[in-house]
C-alpha positions in Angstrom: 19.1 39.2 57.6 20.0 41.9 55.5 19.4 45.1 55.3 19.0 46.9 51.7 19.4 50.6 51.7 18.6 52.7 48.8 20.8 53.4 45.9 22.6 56.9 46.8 23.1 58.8 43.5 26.2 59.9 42.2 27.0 63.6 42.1 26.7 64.7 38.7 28.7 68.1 38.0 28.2 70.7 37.1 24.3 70.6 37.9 21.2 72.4 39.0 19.8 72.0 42.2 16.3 72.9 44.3 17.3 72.8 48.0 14.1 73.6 50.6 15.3 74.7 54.0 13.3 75.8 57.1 13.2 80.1 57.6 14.0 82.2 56.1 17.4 82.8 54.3 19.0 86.2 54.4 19.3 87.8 51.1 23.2 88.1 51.8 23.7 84.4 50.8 24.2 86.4 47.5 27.1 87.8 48.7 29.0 84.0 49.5 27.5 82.4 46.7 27.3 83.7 42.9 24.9 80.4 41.9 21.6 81.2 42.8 18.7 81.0 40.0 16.0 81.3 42.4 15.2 82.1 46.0 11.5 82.0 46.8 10.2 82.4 50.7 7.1 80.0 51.0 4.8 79.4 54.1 3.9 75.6 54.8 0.4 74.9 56.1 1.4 74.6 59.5 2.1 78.3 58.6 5.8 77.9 59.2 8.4 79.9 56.7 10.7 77.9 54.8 13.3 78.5 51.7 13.0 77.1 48.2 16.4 77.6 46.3 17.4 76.8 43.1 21.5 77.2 42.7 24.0 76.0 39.6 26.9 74.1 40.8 30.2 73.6 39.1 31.2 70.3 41.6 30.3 68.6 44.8 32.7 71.2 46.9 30.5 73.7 45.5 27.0 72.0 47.1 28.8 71.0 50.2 30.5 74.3 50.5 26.4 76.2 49.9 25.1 73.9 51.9 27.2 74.2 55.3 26.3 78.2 54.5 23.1 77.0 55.1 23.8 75.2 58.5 26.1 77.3 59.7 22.9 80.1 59.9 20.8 77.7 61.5 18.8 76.1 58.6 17.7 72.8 58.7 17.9 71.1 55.0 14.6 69.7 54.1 15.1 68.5 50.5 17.4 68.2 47.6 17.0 67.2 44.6 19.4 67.6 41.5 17.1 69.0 38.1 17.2 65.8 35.8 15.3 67.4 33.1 18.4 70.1 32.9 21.1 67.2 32.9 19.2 65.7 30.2 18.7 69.0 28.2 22.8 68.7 28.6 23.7 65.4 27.7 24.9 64.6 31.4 24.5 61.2 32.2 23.4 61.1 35.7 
């Protein structure tokens, strides 16, 4: 029988991003990555910390290249999801 898996969407450059990660993120990611809209620390109700980012990329190197920043200090991604309201405020078809 088949399996069906979900449609994977296409990267759509250049594009805004929220990206949730557990911890905290040091405020030196500044310093590796010039992007950054928004970096908000936020406590779940399990009372564990966790990272909501917004960042601008100019291509997918750009969000591959943020996010292995990310694993490479130990944070595990929770979420990402591209801003459709600002690629439609652009005229970017997704």
């Amino acid at each position: 029988m088949p399996v069906d898996f979900p449609t994977i969407p296409k990267f759509v450059n250049p594009g805004r991003y929220h990206i949730r990660v557990t911890g905290k993120v040091r405020n030196e990611i500044n310093d590796y990555f010039e992007g950054i809209e928004k970096l908000e620390l936020v406590n779940t109700k399990k009372g564990i910390g966790e990272t909501k980012l917004t960042i601008h990329v100019r291509d997918q190197a750009e969000l591959i290249g943020f996010i292995n920043i990310l694993y490479n200090w130990q944070h595990a991604l929770k979420k990402i999801r591209l801003d459709e309201a600002k690629i439609n405020s652009n005229n970017i078809k997704p």
